[in-house]
N, C-alpha and C positions, 0 to 999 in steps of 0.2 A: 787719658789714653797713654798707654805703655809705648817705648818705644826701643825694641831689643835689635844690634845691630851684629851681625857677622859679616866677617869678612872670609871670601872662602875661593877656593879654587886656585889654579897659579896666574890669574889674569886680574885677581883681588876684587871680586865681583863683591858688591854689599848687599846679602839679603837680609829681609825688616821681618818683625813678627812683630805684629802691632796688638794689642789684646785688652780691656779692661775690666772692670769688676764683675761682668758678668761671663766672664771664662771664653767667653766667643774671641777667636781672632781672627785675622788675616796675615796669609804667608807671602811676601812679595821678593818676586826674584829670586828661586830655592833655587842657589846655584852651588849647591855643596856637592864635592867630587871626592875628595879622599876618604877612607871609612871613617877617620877621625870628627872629620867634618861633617856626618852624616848621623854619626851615633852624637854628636853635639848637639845639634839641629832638634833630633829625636829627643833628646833627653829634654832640653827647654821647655819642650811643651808637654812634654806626659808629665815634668815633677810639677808642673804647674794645672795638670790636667785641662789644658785649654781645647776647644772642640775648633777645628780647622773650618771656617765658615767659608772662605774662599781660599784659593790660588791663584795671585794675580802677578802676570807681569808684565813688565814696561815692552817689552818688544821681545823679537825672538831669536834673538843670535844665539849661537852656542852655547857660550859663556855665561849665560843666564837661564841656562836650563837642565844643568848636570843634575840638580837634585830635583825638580820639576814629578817625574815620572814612581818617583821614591815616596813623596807624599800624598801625589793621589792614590797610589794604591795602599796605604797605608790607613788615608781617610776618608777616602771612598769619597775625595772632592776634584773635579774635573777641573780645567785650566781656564782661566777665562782673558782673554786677550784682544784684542785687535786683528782684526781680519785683513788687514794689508798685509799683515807680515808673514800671513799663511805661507807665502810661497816659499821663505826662506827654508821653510822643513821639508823642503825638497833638493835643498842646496848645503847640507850639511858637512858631506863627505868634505867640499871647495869650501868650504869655510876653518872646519880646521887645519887641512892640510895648507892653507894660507898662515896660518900661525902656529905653523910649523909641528903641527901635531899628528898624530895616524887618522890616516881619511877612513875613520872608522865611526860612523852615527848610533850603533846599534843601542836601544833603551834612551833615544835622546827624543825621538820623536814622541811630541806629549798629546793625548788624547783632548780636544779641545771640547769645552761644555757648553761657556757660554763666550759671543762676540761681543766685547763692548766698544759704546761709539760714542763721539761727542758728547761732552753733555750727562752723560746714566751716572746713576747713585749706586754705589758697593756700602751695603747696611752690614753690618757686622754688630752685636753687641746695642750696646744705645751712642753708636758711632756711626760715620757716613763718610767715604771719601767720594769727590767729585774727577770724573775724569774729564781729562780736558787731550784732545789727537793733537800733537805737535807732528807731524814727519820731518825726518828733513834727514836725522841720524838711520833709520831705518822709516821703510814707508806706512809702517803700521805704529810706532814708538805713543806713547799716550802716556802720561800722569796721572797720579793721584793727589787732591787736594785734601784737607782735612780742617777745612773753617775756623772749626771748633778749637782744633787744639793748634792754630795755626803754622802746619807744617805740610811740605809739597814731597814727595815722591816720586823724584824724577828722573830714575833710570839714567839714561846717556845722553839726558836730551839736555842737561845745565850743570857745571860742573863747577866748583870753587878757581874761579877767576879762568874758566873755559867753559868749553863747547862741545858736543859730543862729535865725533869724525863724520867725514861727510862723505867718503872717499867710498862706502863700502857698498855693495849692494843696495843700488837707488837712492842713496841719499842726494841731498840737497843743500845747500848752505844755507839757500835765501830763503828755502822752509823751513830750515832752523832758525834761522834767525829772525825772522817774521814770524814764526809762532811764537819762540818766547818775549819779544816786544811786546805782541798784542794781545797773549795769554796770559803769560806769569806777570810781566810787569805792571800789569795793571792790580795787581794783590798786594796786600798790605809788605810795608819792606820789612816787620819786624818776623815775616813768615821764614821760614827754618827750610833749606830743602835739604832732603836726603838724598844724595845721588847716588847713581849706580857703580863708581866708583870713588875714593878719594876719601875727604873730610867734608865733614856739612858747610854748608854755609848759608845765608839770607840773600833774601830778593832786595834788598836797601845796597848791601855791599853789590852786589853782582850789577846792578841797576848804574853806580860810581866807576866801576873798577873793572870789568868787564872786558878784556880789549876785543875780544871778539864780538859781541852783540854793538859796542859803542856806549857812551856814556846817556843816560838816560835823567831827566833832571824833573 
């Protein structure tokens, strides 16, 4: 499995285009805002002619969904997410204007397809991520695992030597932090996460070195 990384927006949001030899992929966290960003996005996947099999994202803040609305109608693939975080698409306007932006939503709210929950398989290609519900950063926030190609998908929920904020809209610490003890850490340490912000990192280091979760042996 392929693993294409952008970094996009002014808040450095990383979204994945994950695809392998049979042209099928998945878009995770299309959060591209500037046109630059968006004819980038665009171009990857038509020079590659890849068929957009889902739209998947970690949770629904903002900042993770500037380009959201650009690819499904482009591929006529709906959004599929976590149903705790519905509510935040009715709180968009107070979320930018919290980070100092114009309390303006318009084209942000994403037509939603499919709920996922604990546990469901995302088949794309002859690939399979497993999703797994952490809340704690947002109350609907979920992962993608990938077995196969041993690598996690994790949005804002585990970050290279942190934690995703707890402060925002329903979060939780001790459901962040108790889910990824009793979710990720029990995954092999040589597993790769991609987060939603930052540099990758593995569940062995973050498991050591971690000062927010605790050291995990």
């Amino acid at each position: 499995m392929r693993v294409k990384t952008f970094e996009f927006n002014p808040l450095g949001v990383n979204t994945y285009v994950l695809h392998d030899e049979t042209k099928e992929c998945v878009v995770i966290d299309a959060a591209c805002f500037y046109t630059e960003e968006k004819e980038e996005l665009l171009q990857y996947i038509d020079e590659r002619g890849l068929a957009v099999k889902h739209l998947l994202n970690t949770h629904l803040h903002f900042d993770h969904l500037f380009g959201v609305n650009l690819l499904s109608s482009r591929f006529g693939t709906p959004l599929s997410c976590h149903r705790g975080d519905v509510y935040l698409l009715e709180d968009l306007p107070r979320q930018l204007q919290q980070f100092g932006l114009p309390p303006v939503d318009a084209g942000l709210k994403p037509e939603i397809g499919v709920f996922l929950e604990e546990g469901d398989t995302v088949e794309f290609g002859n690939q399979s991520l497993k999703v797994f519900h952490i809340p704690g950063h947002s109350p609907g926030s979920i992962v993608f695992y990938s077995a196969s190609n041993g690598s996690l998908f994790g949005g804002d929920v585990l970050f290279h030597s942190s934690i995703g904020r707890t402060d925002l809209y329903g979060g939780s610490f001790d459901d962040l932090v108790n889910g990824i003890r009793e979710k990720l850490f029990i995954l092999p340490d040589e597993t790769i996460v991609y987060s939603g912000h930052g540099p990758s990192t593995t569940l062995g280091y973050e498991k050591k070195n971690n000062p927010f979760v605790g050291q995990i042996r």
